[in-house]
C-alpha positions in Angstrom: 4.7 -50.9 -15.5 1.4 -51.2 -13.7 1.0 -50.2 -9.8 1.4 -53.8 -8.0 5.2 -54.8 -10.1 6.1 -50.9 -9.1 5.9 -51.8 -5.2 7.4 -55.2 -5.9 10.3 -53.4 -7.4 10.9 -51.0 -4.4 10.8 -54.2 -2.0 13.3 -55.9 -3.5 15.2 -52.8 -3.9 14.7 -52.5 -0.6 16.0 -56.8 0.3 18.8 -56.2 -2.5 20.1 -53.2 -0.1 20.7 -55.3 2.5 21.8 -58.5 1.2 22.7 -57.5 -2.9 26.3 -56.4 -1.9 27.3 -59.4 0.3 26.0 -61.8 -2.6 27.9 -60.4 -5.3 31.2 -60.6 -3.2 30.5 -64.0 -2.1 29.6 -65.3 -5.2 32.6 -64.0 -7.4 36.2 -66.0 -7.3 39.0 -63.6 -7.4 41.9 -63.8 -10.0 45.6 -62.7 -9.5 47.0 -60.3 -12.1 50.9 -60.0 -12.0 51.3 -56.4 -12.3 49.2 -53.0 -13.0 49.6 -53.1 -16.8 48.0 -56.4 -16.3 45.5 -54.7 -14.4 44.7 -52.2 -16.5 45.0 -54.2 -19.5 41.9 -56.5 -17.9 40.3 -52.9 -17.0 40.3 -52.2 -20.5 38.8 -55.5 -21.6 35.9 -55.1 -19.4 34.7 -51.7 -20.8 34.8 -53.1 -24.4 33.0 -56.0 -23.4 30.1 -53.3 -21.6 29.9 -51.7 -24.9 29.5 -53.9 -26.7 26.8 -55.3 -24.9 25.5 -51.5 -25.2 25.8 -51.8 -29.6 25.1 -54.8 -30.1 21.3 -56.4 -29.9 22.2 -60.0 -30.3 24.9 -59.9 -27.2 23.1 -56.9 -25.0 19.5 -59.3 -25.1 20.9 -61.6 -22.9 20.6 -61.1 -19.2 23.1 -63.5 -18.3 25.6 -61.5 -20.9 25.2 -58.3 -19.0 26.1 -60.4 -15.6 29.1 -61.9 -17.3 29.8 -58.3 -17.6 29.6 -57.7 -14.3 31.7 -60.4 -13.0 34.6 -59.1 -15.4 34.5 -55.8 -13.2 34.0 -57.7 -10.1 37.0 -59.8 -10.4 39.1 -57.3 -11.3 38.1 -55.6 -8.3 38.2 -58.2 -6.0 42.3 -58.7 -7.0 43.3 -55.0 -6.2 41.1 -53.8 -4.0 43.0 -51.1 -3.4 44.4 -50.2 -6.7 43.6 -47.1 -9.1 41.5 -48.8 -11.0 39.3 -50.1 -7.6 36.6 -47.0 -7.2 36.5 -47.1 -11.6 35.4 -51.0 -11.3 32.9 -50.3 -8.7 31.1 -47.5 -10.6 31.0 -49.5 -14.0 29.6 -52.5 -11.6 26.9 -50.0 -11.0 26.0 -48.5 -14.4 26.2 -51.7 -15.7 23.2 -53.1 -12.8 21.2 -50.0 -13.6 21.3 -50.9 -17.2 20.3 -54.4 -16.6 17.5 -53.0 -14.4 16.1 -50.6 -17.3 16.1 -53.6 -19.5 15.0 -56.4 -17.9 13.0 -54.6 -15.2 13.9 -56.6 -12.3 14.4 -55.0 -9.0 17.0 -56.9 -7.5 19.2 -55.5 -10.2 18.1 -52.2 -9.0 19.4 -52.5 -5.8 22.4 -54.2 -6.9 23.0 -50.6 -8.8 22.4 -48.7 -5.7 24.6 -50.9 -3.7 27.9 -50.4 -5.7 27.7 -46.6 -6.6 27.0 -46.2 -2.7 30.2 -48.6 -2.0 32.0 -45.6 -4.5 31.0 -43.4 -1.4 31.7 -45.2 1.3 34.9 -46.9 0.4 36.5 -43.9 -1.5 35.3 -40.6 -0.2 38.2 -39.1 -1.7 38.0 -40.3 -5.5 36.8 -37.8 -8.2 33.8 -40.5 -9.0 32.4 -40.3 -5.5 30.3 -37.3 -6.3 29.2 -38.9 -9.6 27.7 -42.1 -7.7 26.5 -40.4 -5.1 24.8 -38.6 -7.8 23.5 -41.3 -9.5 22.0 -43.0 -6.5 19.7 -40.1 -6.2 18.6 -40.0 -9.6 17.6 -43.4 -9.1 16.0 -43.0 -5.8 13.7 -40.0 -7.6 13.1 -41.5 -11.0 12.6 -45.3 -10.2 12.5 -46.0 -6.8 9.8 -42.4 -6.2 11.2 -41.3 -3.1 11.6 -37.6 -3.2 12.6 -37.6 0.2 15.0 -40.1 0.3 16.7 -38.4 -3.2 17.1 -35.3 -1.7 19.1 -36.4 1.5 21.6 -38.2 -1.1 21.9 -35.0 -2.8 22.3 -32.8 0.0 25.4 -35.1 0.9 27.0 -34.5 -2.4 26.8 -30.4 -1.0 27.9 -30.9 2.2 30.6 -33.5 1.4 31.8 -32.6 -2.2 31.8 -28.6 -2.2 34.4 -28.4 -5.0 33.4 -31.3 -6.6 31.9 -31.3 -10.3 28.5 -32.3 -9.5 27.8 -29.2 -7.3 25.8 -27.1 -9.8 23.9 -29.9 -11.4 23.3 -31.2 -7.7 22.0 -27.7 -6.5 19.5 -27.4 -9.6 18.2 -31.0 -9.0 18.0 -29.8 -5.2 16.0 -26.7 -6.0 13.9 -28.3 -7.8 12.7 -30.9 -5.3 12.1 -28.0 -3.1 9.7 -26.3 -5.3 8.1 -29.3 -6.7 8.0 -31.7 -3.6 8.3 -28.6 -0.4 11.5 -30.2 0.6 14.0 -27.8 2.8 17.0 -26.7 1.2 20.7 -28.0 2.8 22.0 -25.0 5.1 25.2 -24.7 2.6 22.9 -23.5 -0.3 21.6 -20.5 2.6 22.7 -17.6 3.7 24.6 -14.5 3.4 28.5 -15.5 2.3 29.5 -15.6 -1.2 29.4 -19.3 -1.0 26.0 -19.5 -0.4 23.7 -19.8 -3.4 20.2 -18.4 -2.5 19.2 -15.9 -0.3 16.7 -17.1 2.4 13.4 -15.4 2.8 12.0 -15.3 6.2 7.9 -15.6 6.6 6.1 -12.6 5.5 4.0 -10.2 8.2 1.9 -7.7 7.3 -0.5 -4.9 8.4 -4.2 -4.1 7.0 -7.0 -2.4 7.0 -9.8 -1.2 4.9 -7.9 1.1 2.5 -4.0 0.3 3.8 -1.9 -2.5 3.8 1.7 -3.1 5.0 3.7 -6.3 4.2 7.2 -6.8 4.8 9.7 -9.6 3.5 13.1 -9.9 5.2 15.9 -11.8 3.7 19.1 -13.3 5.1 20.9 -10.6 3.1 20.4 -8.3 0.0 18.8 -9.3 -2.9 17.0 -8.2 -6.5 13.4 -8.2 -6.6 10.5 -6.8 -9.5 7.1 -6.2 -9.3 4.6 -5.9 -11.5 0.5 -5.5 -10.9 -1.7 -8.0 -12.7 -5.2 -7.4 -13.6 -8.3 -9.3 -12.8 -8.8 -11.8 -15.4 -11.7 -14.3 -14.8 -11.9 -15.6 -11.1 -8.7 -14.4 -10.2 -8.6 -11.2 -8.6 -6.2 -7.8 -9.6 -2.7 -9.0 -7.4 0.2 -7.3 -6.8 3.2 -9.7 -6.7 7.5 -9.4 -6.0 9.7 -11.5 -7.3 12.8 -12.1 -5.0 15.8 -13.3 -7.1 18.2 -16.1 -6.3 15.8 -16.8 -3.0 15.0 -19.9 -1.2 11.7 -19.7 1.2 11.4 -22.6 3.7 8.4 -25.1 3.0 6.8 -24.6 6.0 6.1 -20.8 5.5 4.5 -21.3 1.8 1.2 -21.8 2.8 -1.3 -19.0 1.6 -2.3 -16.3 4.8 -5.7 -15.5 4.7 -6.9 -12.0 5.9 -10.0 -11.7 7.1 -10.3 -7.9 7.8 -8.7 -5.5 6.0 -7.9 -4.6 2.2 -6.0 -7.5 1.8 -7.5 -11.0 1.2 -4.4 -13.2 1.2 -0.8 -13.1 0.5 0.8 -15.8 -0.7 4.2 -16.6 -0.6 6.1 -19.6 -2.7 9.1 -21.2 -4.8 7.8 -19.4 -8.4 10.8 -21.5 -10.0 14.0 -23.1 -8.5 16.0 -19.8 -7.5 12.7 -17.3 -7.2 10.7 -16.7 -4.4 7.3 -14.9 -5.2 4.9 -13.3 -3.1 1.8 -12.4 -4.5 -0.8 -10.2 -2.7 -4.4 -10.8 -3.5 -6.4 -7.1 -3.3 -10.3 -6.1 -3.7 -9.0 -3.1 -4.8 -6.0 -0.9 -5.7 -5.5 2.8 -5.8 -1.9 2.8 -5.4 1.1 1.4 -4.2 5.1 1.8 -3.3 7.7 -0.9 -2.7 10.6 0.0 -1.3 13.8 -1.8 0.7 15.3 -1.4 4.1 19.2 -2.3 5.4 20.4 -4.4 8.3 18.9 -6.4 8.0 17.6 -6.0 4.6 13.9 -6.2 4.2 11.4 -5.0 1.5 8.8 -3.0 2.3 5.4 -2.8 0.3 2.6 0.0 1.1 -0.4 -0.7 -0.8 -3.6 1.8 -0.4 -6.9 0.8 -1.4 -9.7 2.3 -3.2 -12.0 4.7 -1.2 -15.6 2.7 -1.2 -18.1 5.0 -2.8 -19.7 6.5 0.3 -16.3 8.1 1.4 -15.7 9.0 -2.7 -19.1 11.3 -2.9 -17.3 13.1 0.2 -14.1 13.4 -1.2 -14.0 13.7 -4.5 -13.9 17.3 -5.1 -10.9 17.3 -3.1 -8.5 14.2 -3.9 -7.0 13.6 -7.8 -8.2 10.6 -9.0 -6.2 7.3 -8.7 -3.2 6.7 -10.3 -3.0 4.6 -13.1 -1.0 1.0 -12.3 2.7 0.9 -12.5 4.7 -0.9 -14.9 6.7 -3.6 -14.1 9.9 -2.5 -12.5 13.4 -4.1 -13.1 15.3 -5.5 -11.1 16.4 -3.5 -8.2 20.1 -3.4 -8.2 21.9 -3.8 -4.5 24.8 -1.6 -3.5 27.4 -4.5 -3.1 28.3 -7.2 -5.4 25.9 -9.3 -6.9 25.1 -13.1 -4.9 26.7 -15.5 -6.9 25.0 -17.1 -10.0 23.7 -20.7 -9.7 23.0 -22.6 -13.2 19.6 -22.5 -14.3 17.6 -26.0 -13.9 15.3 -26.9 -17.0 12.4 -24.6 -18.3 9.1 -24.3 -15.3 5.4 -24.2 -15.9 4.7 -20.2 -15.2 1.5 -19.9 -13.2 1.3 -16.4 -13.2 0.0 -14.9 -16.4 2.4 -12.5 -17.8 2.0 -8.6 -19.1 3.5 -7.7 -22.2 2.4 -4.2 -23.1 4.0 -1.1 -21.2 1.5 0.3 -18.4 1.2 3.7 -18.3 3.7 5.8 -15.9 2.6 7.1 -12.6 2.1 11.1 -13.1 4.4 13.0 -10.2 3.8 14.4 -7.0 3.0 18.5 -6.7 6.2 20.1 -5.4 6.4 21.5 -1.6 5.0 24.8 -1.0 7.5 27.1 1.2 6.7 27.8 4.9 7.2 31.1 6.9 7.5 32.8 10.3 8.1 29.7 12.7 11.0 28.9 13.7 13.6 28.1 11.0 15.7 24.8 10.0 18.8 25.1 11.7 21.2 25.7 8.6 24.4 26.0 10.5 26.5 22.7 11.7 25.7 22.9 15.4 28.1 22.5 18.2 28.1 18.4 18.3 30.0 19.0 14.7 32.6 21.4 16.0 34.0 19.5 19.4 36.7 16.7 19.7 35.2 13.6 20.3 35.1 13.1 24.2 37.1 9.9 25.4 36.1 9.6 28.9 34.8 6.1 29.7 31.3 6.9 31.4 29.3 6.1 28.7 27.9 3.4 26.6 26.2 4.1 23.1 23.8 1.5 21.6 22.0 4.0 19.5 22.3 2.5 15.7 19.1 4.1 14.0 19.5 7.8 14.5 20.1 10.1 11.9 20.8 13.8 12.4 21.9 15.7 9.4 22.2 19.1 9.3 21.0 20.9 5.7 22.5 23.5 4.2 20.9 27.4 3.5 19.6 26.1 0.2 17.4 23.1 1.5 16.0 25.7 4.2 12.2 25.1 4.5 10.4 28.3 6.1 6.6 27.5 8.3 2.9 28.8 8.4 1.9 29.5 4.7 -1.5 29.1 4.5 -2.3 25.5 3.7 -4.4 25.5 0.7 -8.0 24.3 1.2 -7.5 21.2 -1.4 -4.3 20.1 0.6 -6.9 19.9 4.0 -8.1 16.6 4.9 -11.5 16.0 5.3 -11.9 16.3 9.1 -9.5 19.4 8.9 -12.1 21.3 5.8 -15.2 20.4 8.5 -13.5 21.6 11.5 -13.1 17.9 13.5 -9.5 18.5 14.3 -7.3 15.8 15.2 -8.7 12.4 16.1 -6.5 9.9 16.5 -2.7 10.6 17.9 -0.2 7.5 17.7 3.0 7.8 20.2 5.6 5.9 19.6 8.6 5.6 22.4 11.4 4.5 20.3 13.3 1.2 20.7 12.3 -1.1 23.5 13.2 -5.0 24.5 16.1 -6.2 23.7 17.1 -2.6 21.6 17.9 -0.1 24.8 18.9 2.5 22.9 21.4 5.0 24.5 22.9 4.1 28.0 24.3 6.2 30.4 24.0 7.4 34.2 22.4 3.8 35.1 19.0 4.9 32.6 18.3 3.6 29.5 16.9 5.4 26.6 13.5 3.1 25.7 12.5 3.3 29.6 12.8 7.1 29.4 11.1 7.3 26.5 8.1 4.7 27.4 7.6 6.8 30.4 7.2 10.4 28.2 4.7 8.8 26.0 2.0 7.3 29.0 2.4 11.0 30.2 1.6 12.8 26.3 -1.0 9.9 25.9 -2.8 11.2 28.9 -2.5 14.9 28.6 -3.5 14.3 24.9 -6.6 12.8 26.2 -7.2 15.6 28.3 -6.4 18.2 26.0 -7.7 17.5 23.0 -10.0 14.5 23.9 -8.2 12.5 21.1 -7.8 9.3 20.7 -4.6 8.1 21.6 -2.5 4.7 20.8 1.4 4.2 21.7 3.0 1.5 19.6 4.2 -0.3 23.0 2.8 0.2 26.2 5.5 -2.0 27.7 9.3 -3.1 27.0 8.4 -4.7 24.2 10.5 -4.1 21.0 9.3 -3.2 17.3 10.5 -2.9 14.5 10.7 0.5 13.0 9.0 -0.1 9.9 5.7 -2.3 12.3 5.9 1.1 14.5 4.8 3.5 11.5 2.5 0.3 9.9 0.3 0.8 13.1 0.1 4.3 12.8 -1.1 3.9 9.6 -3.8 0.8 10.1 -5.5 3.0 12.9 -6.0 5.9 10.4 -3.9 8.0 12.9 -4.3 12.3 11.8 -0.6 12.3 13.3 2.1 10.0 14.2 4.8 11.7 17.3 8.3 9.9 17.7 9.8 10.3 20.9 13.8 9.7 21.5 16.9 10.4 23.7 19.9 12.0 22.2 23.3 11.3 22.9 27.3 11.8 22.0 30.8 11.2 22.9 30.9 14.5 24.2 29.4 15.3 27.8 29.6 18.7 26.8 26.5 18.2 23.8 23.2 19.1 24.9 19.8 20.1 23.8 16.5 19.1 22.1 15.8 18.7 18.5 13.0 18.2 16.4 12.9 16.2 12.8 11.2 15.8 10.4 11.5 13.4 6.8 12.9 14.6 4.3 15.9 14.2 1.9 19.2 16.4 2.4 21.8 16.7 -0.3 24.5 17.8 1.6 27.7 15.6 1.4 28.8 15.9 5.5 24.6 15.9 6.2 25.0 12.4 4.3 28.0 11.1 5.7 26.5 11.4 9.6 23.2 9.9 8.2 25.0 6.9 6.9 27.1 7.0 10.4 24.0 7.1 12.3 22.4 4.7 10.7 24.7 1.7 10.7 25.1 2.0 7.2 27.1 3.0 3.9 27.0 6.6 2.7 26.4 4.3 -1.2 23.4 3.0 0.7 22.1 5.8 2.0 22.2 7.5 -1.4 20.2 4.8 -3.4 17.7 4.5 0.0 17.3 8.4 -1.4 16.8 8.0 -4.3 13.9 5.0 -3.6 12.5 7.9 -1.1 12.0 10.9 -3.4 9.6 8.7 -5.0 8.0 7.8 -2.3 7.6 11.3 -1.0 5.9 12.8 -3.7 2.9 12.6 -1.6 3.9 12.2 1.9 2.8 15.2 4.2 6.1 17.0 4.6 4.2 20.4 4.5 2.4 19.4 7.4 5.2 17.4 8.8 7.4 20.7 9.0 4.6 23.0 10.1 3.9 20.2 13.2 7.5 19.9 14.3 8.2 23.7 13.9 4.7 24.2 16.3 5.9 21.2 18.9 9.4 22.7 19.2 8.2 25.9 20.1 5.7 24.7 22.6 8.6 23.0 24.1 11.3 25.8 23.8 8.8 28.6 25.4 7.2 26.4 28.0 10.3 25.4 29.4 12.5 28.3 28.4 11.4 30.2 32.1 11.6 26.8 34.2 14.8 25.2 35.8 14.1 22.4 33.4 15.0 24.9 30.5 16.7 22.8 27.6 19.3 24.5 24.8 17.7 24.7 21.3 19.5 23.0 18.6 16.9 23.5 15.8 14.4 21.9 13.7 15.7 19.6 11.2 15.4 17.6 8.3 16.8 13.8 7.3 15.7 10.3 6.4 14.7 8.5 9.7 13.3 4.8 9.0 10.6 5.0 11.4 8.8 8.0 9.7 9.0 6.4 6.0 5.3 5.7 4.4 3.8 7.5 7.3 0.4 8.9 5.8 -0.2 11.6 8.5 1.9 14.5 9.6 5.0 12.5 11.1 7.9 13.7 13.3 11.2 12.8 16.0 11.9 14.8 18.8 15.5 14.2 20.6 14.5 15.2 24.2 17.7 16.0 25.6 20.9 14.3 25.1 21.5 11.4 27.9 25.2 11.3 27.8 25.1 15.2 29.2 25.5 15.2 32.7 22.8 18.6 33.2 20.4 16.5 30.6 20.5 13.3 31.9 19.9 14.9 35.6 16.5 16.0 33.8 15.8 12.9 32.9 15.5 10.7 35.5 13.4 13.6 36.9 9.9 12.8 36.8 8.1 16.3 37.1 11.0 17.2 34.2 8.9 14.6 32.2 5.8 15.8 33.2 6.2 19.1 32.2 7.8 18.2 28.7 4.6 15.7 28.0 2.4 18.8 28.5 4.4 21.3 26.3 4.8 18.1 23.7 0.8 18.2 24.1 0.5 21.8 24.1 2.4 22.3 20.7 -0.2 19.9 19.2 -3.1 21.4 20.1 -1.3 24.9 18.6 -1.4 22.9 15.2 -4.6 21.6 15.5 -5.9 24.9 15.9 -4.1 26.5 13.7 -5.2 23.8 11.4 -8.9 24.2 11.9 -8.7 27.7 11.6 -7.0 28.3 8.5 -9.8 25.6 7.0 -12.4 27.9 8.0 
């Protein structure tokens, strides 16, 4: 069919839309039939008659046999209007035009088609063929009338109006398609988090980069499976890293590629890989490593890639960093901790535009285990005091802390401080005596996250105004460089707060918080660090803390002893035990003095992939009436930034000294 009878076609489909229907009703004398036997009996007749034009050449060669077959249905119609056997006749009338259209190729036969199956709709919304014709008027509005568009909106009504009708699985694969194929948007009831919906939707991917570290994260409307796997550079196309969401949708609009102009990353590019798959694919100059790992409520995946030192750095540092490790193999599926998203039948077989890996890649060698620590203060092993009061009941306060997690550990998972830190574990500007350049504070929560509430003060505007104070007697102190991951009341989230820390190249990343309980009676500071804790009741509070499942938080574990092979908990432990101290002694002979509760240990969110010495201090507990009079005490927060700022200088001394 060459270009010029294609448009003709789609205008007289267009002309037969308007005016086919009318025509065929006008032109067609009705018949009485006496009763519904008779009916049915004429019914009957008709469909022999239609296949026999189908079988046999010498009848079905005729066009004006095929509209002799049409009037059979039409008259039949046209008598009972109403009957049974009404919707039947008005389908048949259009598989029978659409047949006369692929035979004789005229386009008012086309729209003659369209016409009848749409009067299937329209006049019985209710019959089990509705579905069907709906159905078929979008096949023909894709395959012979070329309107993508126009097929899709059919489709999406046979979703939104037939959701138990038979045509929903082949509708939703024909619907996916179109989306990949043609960037059409998905109906709403194909989206979301219910177990009616059919595809997790993936929101637009933002990322972090620099030279030699990248951050991307991908947030979902809910939980999902996803595998990686890291390709290698064949031809033009450079070594990628890509992740493979599983029964995902992403919008149209976000597919387009990002470019990157700075930083290790050159692009990431996000798209519908096939019809219930979302990949994104991150294009990298270079690869050293990398570790992918997923966040609850909401769910998002989490991807830390690090980049190959360029060979100036590399002369410096390669007698003292292990080579890089060889590339992963392709992961499995990650399993989620509830039940699986339900299953959506597969559409027909895709072009796969990815090359594929077939051999097994060699495994990642593991992280060196954690030298012990002694003489500073030790992990509190004991449950303290908030885990041996009643819950307090009074109605003073207001909690809207959801990220917190402290777990005490038990003897065993005791972690001591100041063993000499071997010369190979220093980092370069530690061997050469530099000290500590660049210090990130971040004052947790902010915007429209308040954190804990009580006394008329909010926990993020407390916190903001501790970490202008460290950030300027840092400056002072150590002549650092100092960045807070929100100078205003902005809010962040968690995993962005530790992605800045780690695009600045920070030498140590400080948390700051504000505690609080249901008892009034709770009080005191504590310092954390990350780590993992294997105690059942240090697990349970976690999970409380955290807004999450005890299941969860036990599978987020065991995604983090991976990652923490080679994470700097040494340092970590040795930082938090100096800042506690500083803070313990330097306002132990003041009236600001605050009760000790201990160093800890757990898995906060915010200090996950940090790459420098990371920690949380809990100032003081907000719901306590003594605390919370501290608080909105400004020379209170004054003196605590200095002893915050004094206990990092002790480190970086002690640091710099052991090095030498």
């Amino acid at each position: 069919m060459n270009r010029s009878l294609g448009f003709t076609l789609i205008l007289l489909t267009l002309l037969a839309f308007t005016f086919g229907e009318h025509r065929a009703w006008g032109t067609t004398p009705s018949e009485n039939y006496t009763n519904k036997s008779d009916l049915q009996a004429h019914y009957e007749k008709a469909k022999f008659f239609y296949n026999q034009l189908n079988n046999s050449p010498n009848l079905g060669d005729k066009r004006e046999n095929w509209l002799k077959g049409a009037g059979n249905f039409r008259r039949i119609y046209l008598a009972e209007p109403k009957s049974e056997l009404a919707p039947a006749c008005l389908f048949m009338l259009g598989r029978l035009y659409y047949d006369v259209f692929k035979k004789f190729g005229q386009g008012i036969d086309l729209g003659e088609a369209i016409s009848y199956y749409r009067d299937v709709h329209t006049l019985f919304p209710g019959n089990r063929l509705a579905d069907d014709a709906l159905y078929a008027v979008g096949v023909i509005l894709f395959e012979d009338v070329n309107d993508p568009n126009r097929a899709a909106e059919t489709f999406a009504k046979i979703i939104s109006d037939y959701p138990d009708g038979d045509m929903g699985s082949v509708t939703e694969t024909k619907l996916k398609l179109l989306s990949k194929d043609f960037d059409i948007p998905l109906p709403e009831e194909m989206l979301g988090t219910t177990p009616l919906a059919k595809l997790t939707n993936v929101m637009p991917v933002k990322y972090w980069s620099s030279k030699d570290y990248t951050r991307v994260v991908v947030q979902t409307s809910g939980p999902t499976s996803y595998k990686e796997e890291l390709l290698e550079k064949i031809g033009n196309r450079p070594r990628r890293l890509y992740i493979d969401f599983q029964n995902s949708y992403i919008e149209p609009r976000y597919r387009s590629p990002i470019p990157i102009e700075d930083g290790l990353l050159k692009q990431v590019r996000t798209g519908q890989f096939s019809p219930d798959t979302v990949r994104v694919v991150l294009d990298i100059q270079s690869i050293s490593d990398y570790k992918i790992f997923s966040l609850p409520d909401p769910f998002r995946v989490i991807i830390d890639v690090k980049g190959q030192k360029k060979r100036s750095d590399l002369a410096l540092l390669e007698p003292l960093s292990p080579p890089p490790a060889p590339p992963k193999p392709p992961s499995q599926p990650r399993p989620l901790p509830q039940p699986p998203i339900a299953e959506v039948q597969p559409g027909p077989p895709l072009p796969v535009p990815e090359p594929e890996i077939d051999e097994a890649l060699p495994e990642q060698p593991e992280g060196e285990q954690i030298a012990e620590q002694e003489n500073l203060p030790k992990i509190d092993s004991q449950p303290d005091e908030s885990e041996k009061i009643e819950a307090y009941q009074g109605p003073f306060l207001v909690l809207r802390e959801n990220r917190k997690m402290a777990a005490p550990v038990s003897r065993s998972e005791e972690m001591r401080f100041e063993e000499p830190i071997p010369a190979d574990k220093l980092s370069l500007a530690q061997q050469l005596g530099l000290g500590i350049g660049t210090i990130v504070i971040d004052p947790g929560h902010g915007g429209k996250d308040p954190g804990a509430i009580a006394y008329d003060m909010k926990e993020k505007d407390i916190v903001l105004k501790t970490g202008q104070r460290l950030a300027a007697h840092l400056r002072k102190k150590l002549g650092a460089t100092v960045i807070l991951t929100r100078e205003n009341d902005s809010f962040l989230p968690l995993e962005e707060r530790t992605a800045i820390a780690n695009t600045n190249s920070a030498d140590l990343f400080v948390s700051l918080h504000i505690n609080a309980h249901p008892s009034p009676d709770i009080r005191g500071f504590e310092t954390y660090f990350l780590n993992l804790t294997t105690n059942a009741e240090a697990m349970r509070v976690a999970a409380r803390e955290n807004a999450t499942s005890t299941h969860q938080l036990s599978d987020l574990q065991d995604i983090l002893s991976d990652i923490m092979r080679n994470s700097k908990i040494n340092e970590s432990s040795r930082l938090a035990g100096r800042v506690h101290q500083s803070i313990d002694s330097g306002l132990s002979e003041t009236h600001f003095a605050l009760k000790d509760m201990g160093v800890k240990q757990a898995p906060f969110y915010v200090l996950i992939g940090a790459e420098m010495p990371a920690i949380l201090i809990e100032i003081a507990f907000i719901s306590n009436p003594e605390d919370a009079k501290m608080l909105g005490d400004d020379e209170f927060i004054d003196k605590l930034a200095e002893q915050i700022s004094d206990g990092i200088s002790q480190y970086a001394n002690a640091n710099v000294a052991s090095a030498q």
